[in-house]
PyMOL Python script that loads the backbone (N, CA, C, O; Angstrom):
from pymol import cmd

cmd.read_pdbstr("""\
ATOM      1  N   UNK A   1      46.919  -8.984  97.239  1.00  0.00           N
ATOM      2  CA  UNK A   1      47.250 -10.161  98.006  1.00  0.00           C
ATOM      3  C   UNK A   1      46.599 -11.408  97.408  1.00  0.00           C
ATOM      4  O   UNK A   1      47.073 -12.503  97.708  1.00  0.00           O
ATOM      5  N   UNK A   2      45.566 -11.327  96.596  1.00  0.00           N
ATOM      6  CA  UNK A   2      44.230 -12.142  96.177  1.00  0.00           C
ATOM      7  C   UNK A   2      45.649 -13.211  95.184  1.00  0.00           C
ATOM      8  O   UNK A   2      46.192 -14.276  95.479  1.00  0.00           O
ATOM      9  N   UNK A   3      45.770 -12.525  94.297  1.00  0.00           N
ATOM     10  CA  UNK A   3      46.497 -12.585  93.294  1.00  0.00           C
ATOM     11  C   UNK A   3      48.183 -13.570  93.435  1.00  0.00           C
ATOM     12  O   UNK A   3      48.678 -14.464  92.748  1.00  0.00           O
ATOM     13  N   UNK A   4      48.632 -12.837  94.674  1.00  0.00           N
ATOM     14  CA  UNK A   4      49.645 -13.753  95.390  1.00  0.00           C
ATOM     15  C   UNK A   4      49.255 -15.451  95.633  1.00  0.00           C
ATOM     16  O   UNK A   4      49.862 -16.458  95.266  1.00  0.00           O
ATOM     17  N   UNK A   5      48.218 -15.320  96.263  1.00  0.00           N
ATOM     18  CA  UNK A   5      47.656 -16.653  96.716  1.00  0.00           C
ATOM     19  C   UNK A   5      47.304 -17.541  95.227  1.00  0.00           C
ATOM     20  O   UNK A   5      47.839 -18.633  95.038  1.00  0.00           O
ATOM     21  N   UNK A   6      46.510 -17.036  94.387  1.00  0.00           N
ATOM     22  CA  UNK A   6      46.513 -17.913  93.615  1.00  0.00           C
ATOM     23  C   UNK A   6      47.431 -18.275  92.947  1.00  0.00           C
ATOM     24  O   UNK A   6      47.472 -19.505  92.900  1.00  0.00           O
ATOM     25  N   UNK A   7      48.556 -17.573  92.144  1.00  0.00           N
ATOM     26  CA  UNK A   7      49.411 -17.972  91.627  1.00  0.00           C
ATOM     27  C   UNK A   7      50.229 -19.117  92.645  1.00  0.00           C
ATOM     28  O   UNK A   7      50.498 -20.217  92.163  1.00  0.00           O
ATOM     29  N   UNK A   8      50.631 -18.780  94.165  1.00  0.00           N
ATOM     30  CA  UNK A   8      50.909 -19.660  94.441  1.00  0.00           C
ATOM     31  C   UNK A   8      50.336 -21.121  94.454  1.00  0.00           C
ATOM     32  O   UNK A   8      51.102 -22.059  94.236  1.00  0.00           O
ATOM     33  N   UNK A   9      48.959 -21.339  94.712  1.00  0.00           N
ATOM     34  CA  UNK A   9      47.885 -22.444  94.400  1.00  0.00           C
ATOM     35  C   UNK A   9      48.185 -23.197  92.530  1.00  0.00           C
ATOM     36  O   UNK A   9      47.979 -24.293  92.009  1.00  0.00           O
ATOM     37  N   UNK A  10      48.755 -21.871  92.062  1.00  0.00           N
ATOM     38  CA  UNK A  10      49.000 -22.337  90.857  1.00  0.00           C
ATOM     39  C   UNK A  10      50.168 -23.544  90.475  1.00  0.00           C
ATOM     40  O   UNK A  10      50.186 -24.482  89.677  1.00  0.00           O
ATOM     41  N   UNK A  11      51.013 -23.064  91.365  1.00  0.00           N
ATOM     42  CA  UNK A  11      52.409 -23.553  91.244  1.00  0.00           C
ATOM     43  C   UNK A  11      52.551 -24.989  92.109  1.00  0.00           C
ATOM     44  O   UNK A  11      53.511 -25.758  92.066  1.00  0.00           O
ATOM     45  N   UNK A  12      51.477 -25.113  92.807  1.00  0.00           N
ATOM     46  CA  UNK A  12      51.718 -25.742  93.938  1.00  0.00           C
ATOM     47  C   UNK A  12      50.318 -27.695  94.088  1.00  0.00           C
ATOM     48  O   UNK A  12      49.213 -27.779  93.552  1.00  0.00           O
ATOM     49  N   UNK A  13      50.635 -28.215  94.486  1.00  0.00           N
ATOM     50  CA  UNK A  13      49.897 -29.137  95.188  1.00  0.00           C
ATOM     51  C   UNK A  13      49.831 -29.255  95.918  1.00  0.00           C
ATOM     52  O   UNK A  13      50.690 -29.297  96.799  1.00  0.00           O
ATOM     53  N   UNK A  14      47.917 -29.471  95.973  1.00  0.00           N
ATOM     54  CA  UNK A  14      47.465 -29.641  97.205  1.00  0.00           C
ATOM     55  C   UNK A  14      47.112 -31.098  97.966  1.00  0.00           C
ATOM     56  O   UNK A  14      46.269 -31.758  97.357  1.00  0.00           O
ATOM     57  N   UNK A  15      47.595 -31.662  99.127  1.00  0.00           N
ATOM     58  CA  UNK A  15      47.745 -33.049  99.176  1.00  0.00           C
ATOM     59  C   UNK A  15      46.568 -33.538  99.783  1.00  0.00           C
ATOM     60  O   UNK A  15      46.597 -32.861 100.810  1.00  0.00           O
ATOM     61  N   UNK A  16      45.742 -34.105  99.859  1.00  0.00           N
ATOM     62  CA  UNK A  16      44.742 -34.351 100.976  1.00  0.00           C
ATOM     63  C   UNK A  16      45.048 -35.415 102.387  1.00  0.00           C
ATOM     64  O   UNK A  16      44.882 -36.632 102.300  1.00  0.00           O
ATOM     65  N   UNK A  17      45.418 -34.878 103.398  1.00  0.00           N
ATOM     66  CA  UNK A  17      45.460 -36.057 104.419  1.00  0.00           C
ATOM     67  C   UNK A  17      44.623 -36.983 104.571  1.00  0.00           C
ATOM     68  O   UNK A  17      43.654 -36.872 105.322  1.00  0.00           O
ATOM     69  N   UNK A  18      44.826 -37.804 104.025  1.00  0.00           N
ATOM     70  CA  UNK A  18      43.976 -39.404 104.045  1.00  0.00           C
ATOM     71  C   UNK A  18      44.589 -40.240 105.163  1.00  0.00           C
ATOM     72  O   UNK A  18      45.586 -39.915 105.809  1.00  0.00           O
ATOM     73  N   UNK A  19      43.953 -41.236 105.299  1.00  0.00           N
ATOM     74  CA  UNK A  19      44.209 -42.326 106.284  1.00  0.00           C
ATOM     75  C   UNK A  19      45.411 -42.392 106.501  1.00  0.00           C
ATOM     76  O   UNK A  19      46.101 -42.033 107.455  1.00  0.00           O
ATOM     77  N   UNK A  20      45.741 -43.118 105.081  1.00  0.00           N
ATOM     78  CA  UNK A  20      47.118 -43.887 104.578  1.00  0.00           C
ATOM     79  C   UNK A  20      48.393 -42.976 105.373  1.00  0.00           C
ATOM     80  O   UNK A  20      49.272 -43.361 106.144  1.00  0.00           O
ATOM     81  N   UNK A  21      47.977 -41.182 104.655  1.00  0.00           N
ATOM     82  CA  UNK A  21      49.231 -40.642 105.289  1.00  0.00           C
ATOM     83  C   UNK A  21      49.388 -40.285 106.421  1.00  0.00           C
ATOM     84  O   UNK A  21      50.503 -40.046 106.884  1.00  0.00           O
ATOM     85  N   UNK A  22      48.266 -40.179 107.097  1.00  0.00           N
ATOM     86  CA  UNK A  22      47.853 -39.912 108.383  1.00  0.00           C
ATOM     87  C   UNK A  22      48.659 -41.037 109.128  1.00  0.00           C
ATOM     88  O   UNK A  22      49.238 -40.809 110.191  1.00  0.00           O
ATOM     89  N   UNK A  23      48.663 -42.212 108.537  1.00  0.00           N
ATOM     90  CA  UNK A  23      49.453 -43.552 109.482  1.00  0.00           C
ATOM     91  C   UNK A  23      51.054 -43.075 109.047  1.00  0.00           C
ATOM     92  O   UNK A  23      51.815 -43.062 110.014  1.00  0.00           O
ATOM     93  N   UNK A  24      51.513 -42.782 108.065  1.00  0.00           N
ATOM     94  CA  UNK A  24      52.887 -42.512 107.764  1.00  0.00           C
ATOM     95  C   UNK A  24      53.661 -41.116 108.822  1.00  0.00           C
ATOM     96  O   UNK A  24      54.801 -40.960 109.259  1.00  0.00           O
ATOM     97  N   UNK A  25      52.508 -40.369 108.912  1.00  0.00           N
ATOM     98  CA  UNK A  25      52.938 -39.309 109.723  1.00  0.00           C
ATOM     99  C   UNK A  25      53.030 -39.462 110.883  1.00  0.00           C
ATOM    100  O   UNK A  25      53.697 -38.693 111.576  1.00  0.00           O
ATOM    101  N   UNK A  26      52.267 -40.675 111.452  1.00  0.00           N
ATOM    102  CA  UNK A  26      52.438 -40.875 112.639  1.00  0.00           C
ATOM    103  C   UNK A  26      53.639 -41.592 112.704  1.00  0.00           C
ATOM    104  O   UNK A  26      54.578 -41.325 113.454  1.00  0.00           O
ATOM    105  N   UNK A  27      53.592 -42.342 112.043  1.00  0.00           N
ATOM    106  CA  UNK A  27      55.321 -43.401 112.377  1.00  0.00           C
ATOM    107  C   UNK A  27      55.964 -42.250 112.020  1.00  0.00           C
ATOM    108  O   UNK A  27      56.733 -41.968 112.939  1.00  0.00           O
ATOM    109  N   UNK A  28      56.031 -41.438 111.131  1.00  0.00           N
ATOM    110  CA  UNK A  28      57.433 -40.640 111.259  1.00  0.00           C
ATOM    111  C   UNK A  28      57.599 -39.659 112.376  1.00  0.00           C
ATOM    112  O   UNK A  28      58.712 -39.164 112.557  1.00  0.00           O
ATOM    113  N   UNK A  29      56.347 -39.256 113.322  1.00  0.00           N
ATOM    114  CA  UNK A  29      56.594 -38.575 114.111  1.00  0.00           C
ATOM    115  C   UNK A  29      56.754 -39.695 115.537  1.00  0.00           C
ATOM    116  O   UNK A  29      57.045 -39.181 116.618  1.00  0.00           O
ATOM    117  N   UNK A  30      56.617 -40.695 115.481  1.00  0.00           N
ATOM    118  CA  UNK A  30      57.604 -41.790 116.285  1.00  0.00           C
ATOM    119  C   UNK A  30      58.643 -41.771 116.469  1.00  0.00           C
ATOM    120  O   UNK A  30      59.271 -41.406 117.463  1.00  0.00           O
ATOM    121  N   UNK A  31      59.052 -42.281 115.254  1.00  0.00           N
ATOM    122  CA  UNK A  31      60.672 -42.030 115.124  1.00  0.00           C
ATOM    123  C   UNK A  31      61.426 -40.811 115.296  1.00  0.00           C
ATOM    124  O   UNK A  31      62.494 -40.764 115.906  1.00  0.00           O
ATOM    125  N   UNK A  32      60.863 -39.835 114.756  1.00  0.00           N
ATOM    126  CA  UNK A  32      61.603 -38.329 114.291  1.00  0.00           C
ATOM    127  C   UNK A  32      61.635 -38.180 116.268  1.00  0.00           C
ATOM    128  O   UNK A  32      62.723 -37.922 116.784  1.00  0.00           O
ATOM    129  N   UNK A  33      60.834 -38.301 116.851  1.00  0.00           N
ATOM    130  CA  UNK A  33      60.847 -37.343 118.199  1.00  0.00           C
ATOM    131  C   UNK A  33      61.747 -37.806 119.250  1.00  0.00           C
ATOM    132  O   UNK A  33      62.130 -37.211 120.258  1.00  0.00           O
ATOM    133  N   UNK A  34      62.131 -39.508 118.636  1.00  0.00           N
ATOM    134  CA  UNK A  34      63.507 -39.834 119.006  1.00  0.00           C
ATOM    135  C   UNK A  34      65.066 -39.630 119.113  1.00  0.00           C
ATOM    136  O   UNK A  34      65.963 -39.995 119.873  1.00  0.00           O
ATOM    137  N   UNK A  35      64.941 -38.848 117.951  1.00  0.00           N
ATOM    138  CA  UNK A  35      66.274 -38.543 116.794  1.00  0.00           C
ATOM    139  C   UNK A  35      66.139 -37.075 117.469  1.00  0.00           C
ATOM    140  O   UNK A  35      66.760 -37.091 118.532  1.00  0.00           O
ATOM    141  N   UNK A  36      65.576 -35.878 117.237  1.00  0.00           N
ATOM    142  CA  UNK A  36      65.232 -34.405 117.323  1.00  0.00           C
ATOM    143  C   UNK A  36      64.351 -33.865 118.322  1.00  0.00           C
ATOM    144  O   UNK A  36      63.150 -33.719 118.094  1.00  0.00           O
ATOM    145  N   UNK A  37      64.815 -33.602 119.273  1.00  0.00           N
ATOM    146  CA  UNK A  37      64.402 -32.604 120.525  1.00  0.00           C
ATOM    147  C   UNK A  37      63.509 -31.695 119.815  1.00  0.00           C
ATOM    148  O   UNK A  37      63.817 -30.885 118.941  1.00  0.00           O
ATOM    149  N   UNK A  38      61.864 -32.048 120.523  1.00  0.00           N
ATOM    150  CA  UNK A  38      61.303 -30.740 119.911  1.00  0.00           C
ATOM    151  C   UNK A  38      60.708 -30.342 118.376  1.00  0.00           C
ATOM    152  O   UNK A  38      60.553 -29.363 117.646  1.00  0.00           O
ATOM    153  N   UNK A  39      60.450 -32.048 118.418  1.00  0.00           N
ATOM    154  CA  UNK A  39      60.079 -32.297 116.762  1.00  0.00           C
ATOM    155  C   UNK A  39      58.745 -32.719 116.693  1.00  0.00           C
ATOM    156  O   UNK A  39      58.343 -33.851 116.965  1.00  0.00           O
ATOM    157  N   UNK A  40      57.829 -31.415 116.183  1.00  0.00           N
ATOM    158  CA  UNK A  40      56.730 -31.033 116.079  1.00  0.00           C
ATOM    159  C   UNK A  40      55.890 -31.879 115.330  1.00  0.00           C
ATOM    160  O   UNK A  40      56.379 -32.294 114.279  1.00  0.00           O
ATOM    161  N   UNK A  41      54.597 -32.283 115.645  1.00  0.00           N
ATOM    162  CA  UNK A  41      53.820 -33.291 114.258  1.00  0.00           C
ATOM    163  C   UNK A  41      53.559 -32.724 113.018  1.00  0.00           C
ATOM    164  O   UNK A  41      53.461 -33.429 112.014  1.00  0.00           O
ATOM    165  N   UNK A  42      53.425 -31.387 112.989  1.00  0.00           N
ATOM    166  CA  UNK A  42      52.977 -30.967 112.206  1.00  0.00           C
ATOM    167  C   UNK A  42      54.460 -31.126 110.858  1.00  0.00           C
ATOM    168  O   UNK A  42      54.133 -31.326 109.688  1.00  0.00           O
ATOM    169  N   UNK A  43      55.934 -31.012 111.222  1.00  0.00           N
ATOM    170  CA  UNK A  43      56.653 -31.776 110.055  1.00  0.00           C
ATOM    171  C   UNK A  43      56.720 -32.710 110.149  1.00  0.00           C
ATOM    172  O   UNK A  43      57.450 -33.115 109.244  1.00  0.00           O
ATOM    173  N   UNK A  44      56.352 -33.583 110.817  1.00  0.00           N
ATOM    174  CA  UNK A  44      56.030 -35.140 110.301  1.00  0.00           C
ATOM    175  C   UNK A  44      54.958 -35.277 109.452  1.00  0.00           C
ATOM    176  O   UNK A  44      55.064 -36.091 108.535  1.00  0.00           O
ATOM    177  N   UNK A  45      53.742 -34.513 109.604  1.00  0.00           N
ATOM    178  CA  UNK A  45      53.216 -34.461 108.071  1.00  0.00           C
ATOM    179  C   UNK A  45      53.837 -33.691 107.236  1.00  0.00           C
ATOM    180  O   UNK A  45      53.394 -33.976 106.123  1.00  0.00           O
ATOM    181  N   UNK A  46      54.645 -32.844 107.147  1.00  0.00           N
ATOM    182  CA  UNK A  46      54.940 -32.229 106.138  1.00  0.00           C
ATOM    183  C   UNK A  46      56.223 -33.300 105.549  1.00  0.00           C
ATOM    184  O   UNK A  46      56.278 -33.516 104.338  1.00  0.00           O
ATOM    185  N   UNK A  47      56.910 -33.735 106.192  1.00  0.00           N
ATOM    186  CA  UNK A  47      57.907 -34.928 105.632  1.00  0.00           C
ATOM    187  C   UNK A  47      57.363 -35.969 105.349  1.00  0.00           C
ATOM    188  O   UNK A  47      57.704 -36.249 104.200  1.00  0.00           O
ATOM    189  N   UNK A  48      56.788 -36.616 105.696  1.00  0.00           N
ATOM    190  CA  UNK A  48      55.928 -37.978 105.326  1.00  0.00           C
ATOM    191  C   UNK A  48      55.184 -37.601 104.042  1.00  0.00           C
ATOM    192  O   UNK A  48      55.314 -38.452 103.163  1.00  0.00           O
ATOM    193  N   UNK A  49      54.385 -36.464 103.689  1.00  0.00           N
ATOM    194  CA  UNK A  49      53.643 -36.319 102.576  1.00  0.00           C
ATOM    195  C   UNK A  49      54.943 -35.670 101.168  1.00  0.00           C
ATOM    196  O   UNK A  49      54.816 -35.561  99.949  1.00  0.00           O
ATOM    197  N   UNK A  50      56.258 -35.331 102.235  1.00  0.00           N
ATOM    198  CA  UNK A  50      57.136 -35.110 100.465  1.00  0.00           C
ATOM    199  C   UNK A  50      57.901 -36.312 100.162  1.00  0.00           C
ATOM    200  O   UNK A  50      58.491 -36.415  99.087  1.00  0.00           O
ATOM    201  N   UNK A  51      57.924 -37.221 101.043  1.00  0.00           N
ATOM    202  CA  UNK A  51      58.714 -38.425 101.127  1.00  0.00           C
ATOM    203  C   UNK A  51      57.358 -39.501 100.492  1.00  0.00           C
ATOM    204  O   UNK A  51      57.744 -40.421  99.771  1.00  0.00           O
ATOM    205  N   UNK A  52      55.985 -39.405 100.721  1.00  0.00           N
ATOM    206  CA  UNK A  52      55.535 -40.015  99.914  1.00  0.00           C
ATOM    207  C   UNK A  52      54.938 -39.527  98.487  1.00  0.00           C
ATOM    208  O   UNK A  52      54.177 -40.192  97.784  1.00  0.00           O
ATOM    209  N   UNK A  53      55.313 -38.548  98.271  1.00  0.00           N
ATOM    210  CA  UNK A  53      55.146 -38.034  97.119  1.00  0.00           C
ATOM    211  C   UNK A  53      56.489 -38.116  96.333  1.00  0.00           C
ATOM    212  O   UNK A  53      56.638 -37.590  95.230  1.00  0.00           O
ATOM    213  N   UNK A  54      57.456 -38.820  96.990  1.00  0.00           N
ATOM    214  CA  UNK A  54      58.785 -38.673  96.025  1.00  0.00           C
ATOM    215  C   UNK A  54      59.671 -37.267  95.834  1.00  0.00           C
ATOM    216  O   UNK A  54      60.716 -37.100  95.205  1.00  0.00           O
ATOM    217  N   UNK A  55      58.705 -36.121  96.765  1.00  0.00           N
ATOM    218  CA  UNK A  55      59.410 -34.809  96.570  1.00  0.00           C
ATOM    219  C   UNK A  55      60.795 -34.450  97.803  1.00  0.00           C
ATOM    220  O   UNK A  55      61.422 -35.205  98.547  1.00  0.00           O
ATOM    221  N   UNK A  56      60.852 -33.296  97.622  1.00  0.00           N
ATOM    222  CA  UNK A  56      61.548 -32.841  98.764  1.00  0.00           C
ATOM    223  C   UNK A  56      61.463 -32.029  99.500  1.00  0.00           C
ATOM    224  O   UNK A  56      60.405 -31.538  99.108  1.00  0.00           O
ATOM    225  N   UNK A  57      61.828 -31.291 100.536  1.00  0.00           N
ATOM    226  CA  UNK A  57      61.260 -30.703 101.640  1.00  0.00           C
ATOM    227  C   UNK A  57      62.282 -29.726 101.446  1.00  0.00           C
ATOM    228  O   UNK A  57      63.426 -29.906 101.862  1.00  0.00           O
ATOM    229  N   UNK A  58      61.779 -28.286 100.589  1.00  0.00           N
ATOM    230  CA  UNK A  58      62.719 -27.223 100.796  1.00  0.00           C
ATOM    231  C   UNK A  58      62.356 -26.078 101.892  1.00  0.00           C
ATOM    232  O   UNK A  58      61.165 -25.809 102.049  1.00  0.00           O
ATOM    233  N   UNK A  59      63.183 -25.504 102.533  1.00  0.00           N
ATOM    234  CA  UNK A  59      63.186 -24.762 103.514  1.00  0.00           C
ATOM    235  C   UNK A  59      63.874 -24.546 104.420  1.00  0.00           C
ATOM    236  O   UNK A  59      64.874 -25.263 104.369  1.00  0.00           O
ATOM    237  N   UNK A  60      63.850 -23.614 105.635  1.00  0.00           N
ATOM    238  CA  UNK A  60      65.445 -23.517 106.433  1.00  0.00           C
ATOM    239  C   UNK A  60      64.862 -23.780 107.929  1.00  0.00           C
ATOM    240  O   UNK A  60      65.646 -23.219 108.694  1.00  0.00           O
ATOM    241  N   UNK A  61      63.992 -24.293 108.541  1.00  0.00           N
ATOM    242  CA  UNK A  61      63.402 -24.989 109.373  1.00  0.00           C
ATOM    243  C   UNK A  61      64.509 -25.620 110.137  1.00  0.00           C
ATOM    244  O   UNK A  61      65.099 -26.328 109.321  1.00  0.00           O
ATOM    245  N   UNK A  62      65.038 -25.707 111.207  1.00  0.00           N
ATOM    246  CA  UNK A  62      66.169 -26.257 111.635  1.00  0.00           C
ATOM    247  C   UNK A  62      65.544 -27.818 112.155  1.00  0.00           C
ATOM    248  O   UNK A  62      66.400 -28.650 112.454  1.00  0.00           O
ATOM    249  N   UNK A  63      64.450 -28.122 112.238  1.00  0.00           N
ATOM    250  CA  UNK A  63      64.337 -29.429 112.715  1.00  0.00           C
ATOM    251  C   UNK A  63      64.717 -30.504 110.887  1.00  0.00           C
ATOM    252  O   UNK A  63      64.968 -31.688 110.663  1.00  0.00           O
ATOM    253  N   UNK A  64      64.602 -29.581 110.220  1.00  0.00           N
ATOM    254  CA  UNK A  64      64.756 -30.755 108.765  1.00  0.00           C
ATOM    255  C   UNK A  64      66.019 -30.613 108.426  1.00  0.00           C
ATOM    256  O   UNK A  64      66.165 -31.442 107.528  1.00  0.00           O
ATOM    257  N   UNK A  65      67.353 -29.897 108.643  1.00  0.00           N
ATOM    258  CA  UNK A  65      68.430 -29.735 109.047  1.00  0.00           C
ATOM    259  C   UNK A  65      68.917 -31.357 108.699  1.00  0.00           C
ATOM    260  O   UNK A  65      68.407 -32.249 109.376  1.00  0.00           O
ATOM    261  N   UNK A  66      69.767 -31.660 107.788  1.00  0.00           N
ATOM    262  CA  UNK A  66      70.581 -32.958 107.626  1.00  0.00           C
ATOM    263  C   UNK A  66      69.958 -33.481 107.506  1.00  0.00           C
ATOM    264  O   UNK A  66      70.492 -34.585 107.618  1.00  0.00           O
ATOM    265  N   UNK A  67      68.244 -33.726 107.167  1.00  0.00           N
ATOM    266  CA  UNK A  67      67.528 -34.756 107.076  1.00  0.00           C
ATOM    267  C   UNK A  67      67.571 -35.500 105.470  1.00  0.00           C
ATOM    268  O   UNK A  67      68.293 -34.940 104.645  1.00  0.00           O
ATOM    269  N   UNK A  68      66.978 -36.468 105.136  1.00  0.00           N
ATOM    270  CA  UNK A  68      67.065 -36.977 103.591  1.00  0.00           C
ATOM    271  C   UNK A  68      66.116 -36.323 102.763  1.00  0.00           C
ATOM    272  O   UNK A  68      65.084 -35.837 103.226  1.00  0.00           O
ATOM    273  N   UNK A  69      66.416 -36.287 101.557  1.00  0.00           N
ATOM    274  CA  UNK A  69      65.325 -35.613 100.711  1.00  0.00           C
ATOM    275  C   UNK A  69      64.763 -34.040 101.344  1.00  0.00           C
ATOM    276  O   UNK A  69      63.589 -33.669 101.356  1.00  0.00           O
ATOM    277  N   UNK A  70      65.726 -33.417 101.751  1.00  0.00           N
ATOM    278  CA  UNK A  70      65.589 -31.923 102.077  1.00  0.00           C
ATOM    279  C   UNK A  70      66.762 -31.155 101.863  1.00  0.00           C
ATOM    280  O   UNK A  70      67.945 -31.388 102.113  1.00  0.00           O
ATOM    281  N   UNK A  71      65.858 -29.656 101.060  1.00  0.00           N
ATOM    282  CA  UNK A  71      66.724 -29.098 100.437  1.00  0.00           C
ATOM    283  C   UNK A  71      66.845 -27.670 101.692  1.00  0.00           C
ATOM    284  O   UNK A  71      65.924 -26.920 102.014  1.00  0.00           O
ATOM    285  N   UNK A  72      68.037 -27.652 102.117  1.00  0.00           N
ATOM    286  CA  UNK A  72      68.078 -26.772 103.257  1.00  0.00           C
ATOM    287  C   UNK A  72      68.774 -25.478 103.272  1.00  0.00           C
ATOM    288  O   UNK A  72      69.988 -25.333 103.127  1.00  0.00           O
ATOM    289  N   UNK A  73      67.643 -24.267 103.517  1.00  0.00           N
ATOM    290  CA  UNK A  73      68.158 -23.337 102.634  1.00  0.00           C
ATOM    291  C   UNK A  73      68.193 -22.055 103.884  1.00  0.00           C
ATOM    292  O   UNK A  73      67.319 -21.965 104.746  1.00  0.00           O
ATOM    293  N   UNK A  74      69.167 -21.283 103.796  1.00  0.00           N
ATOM    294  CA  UNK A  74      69.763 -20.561 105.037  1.00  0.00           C
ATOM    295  C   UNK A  74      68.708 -19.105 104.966  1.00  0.00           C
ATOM    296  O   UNK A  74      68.832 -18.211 105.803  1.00  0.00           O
TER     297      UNK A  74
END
""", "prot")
cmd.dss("prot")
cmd.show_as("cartoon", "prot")
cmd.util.cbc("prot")
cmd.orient("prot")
């Protein structure tokens, strides 16, 4: 299992919640809880930190469903 984890750590970045995104996550979980019944903070940091990283948000999560910059996978 040891072995799983790191390679994934390998592949992956790790973001640090700072201030800055900490304020982005909050406005997006403003907005988002307007738009989506049941829209958790915890992907408002996870969208706010791929949206400020320029990335995208892959996964089959139904709240990121039609959202921008997400790759939505069944």
């Amino acid at each position: 299992m040891q072995h799983h984890f790191a390679y994934i750590e390998s592949i992956t970045d790790t973001v640090p919640l700072d201030g800055g995104l900490a304020l982005k996550a909050g406005e997006t979980d403003f907005l988002m809880k307007k738009r989506i019944i049941g829209w958790p903070l915890t992907d408002s940091v996870i969208y706010a930190t791929a949206r400020f990283r320029a990335a995208r948000v892959v996964g089959g999560d139904p709240h990121f469903e039609g959202l921008e910059d997400v790759i939505f996978v069944v």
